[in-house]
C-alpha positions as CSV (number, residue, x, y, z in Angstrom):
1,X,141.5,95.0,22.5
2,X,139.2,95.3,25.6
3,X,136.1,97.1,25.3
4,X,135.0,98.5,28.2
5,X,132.0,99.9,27.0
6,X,130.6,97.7,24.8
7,X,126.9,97.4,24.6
8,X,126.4,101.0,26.7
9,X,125.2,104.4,25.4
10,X,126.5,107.6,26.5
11,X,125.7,111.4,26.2
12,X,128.8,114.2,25.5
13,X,128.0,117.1,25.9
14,X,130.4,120.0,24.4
15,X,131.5,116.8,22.0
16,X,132.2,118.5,18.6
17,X,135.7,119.7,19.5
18,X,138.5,119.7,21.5
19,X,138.5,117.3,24.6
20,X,134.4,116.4,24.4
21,X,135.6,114.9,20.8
22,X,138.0,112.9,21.8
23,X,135.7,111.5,25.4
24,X,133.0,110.7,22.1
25,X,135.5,108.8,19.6
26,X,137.4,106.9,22.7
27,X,133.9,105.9,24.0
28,X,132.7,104.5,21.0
29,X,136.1,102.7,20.1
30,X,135.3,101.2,23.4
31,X,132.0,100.0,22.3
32,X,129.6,102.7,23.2
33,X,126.9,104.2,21.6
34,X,127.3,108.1,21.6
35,X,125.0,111.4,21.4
36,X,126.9,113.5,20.4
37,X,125.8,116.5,22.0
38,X,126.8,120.0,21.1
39,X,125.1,123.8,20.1
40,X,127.9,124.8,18.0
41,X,128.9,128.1,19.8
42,X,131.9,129.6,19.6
43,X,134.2,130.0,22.9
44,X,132.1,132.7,24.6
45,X,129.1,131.0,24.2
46,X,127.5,133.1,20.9
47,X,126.3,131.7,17.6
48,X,125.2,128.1,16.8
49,X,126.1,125.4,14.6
50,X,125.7,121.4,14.2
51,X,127.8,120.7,11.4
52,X,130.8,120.2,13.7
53,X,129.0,117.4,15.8
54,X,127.9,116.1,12.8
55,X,131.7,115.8,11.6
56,X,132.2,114.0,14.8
57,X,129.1,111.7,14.6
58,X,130.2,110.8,10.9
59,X,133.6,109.9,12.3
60,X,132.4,107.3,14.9
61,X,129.7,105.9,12.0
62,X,133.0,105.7,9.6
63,X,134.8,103.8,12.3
64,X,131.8,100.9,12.4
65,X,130.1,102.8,15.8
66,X,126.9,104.0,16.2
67,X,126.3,108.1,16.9
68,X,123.8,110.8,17.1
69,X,124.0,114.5,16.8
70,X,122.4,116.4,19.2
71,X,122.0,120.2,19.3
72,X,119.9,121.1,22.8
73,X,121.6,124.1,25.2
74,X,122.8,121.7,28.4
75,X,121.6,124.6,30.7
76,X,118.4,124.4,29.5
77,X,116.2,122.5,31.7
78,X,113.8,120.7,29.0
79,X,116.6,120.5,26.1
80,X,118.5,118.8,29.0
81,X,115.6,116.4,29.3
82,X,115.4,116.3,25.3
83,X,118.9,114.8,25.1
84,X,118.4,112.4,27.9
85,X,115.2,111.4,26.0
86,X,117.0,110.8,22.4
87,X,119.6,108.5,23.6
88,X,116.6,106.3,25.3
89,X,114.5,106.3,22.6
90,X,117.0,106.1,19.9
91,X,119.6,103.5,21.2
92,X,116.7,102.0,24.2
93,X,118.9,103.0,27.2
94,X,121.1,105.6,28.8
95,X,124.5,104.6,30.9
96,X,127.0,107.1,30.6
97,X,127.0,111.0,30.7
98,X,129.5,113.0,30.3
99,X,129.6,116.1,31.1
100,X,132.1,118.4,29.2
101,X,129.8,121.7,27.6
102,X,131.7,124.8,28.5
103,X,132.6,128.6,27.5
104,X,134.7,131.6,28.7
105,X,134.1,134.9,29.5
106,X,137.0,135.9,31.4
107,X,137.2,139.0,33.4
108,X,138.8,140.6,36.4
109,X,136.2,140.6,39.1
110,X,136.0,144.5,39.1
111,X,135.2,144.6,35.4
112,X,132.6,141.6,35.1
113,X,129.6,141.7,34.3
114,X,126.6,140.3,35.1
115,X,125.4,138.8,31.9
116,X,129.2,137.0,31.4
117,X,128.9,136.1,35.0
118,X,125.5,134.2,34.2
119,X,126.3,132.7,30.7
120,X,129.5,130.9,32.3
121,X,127.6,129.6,35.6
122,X,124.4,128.3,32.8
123,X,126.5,126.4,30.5
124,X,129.0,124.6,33.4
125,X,127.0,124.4,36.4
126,X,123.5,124.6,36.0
127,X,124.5,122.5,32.3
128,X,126.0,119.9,34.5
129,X,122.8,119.6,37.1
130,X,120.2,119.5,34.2
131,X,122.0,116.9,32.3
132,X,123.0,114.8,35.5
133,X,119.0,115.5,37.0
134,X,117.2,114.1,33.6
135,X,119.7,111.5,33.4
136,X,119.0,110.3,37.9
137,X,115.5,110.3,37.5
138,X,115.5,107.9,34.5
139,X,118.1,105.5,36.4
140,X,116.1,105.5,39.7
141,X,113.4,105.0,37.5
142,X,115.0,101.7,36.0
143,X,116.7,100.9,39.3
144,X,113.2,100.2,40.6
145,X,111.9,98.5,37.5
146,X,115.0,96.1,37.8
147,X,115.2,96.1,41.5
148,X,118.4,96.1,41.5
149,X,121.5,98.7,40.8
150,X,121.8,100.0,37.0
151,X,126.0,100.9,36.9
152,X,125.4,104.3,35.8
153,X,128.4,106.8,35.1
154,X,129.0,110.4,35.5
155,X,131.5,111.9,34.6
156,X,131.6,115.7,35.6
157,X,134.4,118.4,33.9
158,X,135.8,120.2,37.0
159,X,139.1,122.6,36.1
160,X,142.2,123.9,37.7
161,X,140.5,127.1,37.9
162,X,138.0,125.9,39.9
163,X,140.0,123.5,42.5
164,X,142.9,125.5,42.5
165,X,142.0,129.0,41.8
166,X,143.5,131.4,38.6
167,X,142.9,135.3,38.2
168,X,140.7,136.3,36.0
169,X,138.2,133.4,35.9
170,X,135.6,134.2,38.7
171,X,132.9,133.4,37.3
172,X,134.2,130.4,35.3
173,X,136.4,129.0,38.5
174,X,133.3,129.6,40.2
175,X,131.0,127.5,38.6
176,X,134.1,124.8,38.1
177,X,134.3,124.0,42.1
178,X,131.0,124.0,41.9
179,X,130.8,121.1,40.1
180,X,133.1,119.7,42.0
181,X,131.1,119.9,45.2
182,X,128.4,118.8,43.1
183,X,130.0,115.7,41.9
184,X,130.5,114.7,45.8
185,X,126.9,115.2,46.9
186,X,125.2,113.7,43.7
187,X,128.0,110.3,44.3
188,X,126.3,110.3,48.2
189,X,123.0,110.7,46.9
190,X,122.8,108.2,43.9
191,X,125.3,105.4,45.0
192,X,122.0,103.6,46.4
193,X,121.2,103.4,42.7
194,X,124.3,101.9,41.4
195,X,125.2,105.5,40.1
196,X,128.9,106.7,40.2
197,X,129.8,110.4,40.1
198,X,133.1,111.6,39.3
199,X,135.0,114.4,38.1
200,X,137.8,115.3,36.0
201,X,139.7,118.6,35.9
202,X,141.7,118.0,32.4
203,X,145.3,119.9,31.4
204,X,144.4,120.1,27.8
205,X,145.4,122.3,25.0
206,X,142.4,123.4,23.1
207,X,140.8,126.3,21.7
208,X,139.8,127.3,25.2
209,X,143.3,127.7,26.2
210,X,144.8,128.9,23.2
211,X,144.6,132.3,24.2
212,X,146.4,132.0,27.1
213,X,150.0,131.4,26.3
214,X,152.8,130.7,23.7
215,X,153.0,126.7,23.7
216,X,155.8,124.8,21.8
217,X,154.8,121.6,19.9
218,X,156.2,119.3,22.9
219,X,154.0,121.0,25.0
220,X,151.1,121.0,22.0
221,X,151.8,117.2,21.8
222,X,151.7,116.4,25.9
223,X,148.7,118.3,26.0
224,X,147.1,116.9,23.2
225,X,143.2,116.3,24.4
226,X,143.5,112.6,23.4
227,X,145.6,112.1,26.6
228,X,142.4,112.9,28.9
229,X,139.9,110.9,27.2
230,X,141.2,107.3,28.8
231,X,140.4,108.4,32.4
232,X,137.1,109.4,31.1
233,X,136.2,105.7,29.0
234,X,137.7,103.9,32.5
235,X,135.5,105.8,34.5
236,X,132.6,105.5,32.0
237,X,133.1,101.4,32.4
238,X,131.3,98.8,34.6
239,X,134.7,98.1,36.2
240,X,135.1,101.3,37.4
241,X,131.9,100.7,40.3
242,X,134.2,101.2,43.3
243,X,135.1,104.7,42.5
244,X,132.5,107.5,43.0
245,X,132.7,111.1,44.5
246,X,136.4,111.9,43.1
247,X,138.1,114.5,41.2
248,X,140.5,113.3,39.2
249,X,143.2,115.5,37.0
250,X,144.4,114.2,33.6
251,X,146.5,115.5,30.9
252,X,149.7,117.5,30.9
253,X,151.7,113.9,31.1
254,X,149.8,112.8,34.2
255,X,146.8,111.2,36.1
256,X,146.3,112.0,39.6
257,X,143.5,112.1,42.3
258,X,142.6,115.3,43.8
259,X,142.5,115.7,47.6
260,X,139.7,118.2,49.1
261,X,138.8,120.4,51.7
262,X,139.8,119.0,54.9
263,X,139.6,120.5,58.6
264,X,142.9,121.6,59.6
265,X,144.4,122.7,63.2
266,X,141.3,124.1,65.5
267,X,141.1,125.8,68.8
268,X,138.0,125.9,71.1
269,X,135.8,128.4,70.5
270,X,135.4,131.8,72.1
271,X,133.5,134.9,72.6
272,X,136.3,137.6,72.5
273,X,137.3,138.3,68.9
274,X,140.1,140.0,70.2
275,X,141.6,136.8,72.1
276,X,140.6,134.6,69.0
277,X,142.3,136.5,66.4
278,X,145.8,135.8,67.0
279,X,144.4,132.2,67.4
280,X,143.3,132.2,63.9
281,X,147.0,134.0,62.7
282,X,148.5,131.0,64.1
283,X,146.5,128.2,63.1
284,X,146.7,129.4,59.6
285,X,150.6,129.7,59.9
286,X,150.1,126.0,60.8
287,X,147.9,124.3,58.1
288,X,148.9,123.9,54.3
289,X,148.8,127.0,51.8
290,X,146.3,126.6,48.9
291,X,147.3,125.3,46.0
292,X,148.6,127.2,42.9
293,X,147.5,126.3,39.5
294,X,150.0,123.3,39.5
295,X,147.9,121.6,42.4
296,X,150.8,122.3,44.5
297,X,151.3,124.5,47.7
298,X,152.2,128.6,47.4
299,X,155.6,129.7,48.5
């Protein structure tokens, strides 16, 4: 078999379970090094316990790879740092992170409040920028002690939610297209490095989506987290160099590249909001609906 990560060392955050597990045991199957980041909290964020990235460390070690646990909060600035740190001083470099750490707190937008509004937009956005921030300056920092390019990966977790838009998830959908504008600006800012950025938005059942249907085990099986994980290792890889800036949905018995925001019919502008209005009407009867959560457009 092909590794395509042989010989590099990557960070997971959110690794003990679910889809951040499987990301951890592809990558090393691939060759890579892993910390195995994760605090251990339940879905909503509360409580604290290693023992399951532990599990998932032992399991790559069992397997003939090389892991680490790590327990540091991703939206903590310095534990952020502390994790970038380990996996230099413990396996000598850092080439991949992936970015997975999340929670819910869903709510409807008149019953939020504020503290679930800030726990979901610390653990995914601001525990994607401290990660991804740590993890720059030490590449820019090697890119000039190489003087030349360092083939860095990142590897973001977007979600439906967040390009597409569901009810309920404000705050989390919020914080989800966030990344995803995030993941274009950082790919702009670092490709001078060698750095890619990219996203994925994965259609996985887990313990995070449990809760919100009835699945049968066809369904179970096709949304297995295992069937995510591939895009991930490829995108993790040296080969994947060409590809920066892109969002990317897997799972759900599929792969396929997002498409963003993009300007749409226009008029020239004018100073009578009455005259425009009707302008507006019709250019929106003229440019493509939003997408529902299936990534395609409304009725």
């Amino acid at each position: 078999m092909t590794l395509l990560c042989e010989g590099r060392v990557a960070i997971v955050t959110g690794a003990a379970r679910g889809v951040g597990r499987e990301h951890a045991l592809l990558l090393a199957k691939h060759g890579a090094k892993v910390v195995v980041n994760d605090l251990g909290a339940a879905v909503d964020g509360s409580g604290a316990d290693t023992s399951p990235a532990q599990e998932v460390a032992d399991e790559i070690k069992a397997m003939g790879g090389e892991a680490v646990v790590n327990g540091d909060d991703v939206g903590n600035f310095d534990g952020a740092k502390n994790m970038v740190d380990q996996a230099i001083n413990t396996f000598g470099q850092l080439d991949i992170l992936v970015n997975n750490a999340g929670i819910l707190r869903d709510r409807m937008l008149v019953n939020m409040t504020e503290e679930e509004w800030d726990a979901v937009v610390h653990v995914h956005l601001k525990g994607t920028f401290a990660p991804t921030r740590h993890a720059a300056s030490y590449w820019r920092a090697m890119s000039k002690q190489n003087d030349g390019p360092v083939y860095g990966r990142v590897i973001n977790t977007s979600s439906t939610s967040g390009i597409y838009g569901n009810v309920g998830q404000t705050n989390y959908g919020a914080a989800k297209a966030g990344i995803a504008a995030f993941t274009v600006i950082a790919a702009r800012e670092l490709s001078r490095l060698g750095v890619t950025v990219n996203a994925i938005s994965p259609s996985a059942y887990t313990r995070m989506t449990d809760y919100l249907r009835e699945y049968t085990e066809d369904e179970i099986e096709e949304r297995a987290p295992r069937w995510v994980s591939p895009t991930v290792v490829w995108l993790a890889s040296e080969e994947a160099g060409d590809i920066s800036g892109r969002v990317i949905q897997a799972g759900a018995g599929m792969v396929a590249v997002c498409e963003g925001w993009r300007r749409g019919a226009e008029v020239d502008a004018m100073e009578d909001p009455v005259a425009l209005g009707p302008k507006i009407r019709e250019m929106c009867g003229k440019v493509r609906k939003n997408s529902g959560m299936d990534g395609f457009e409304l009725d």
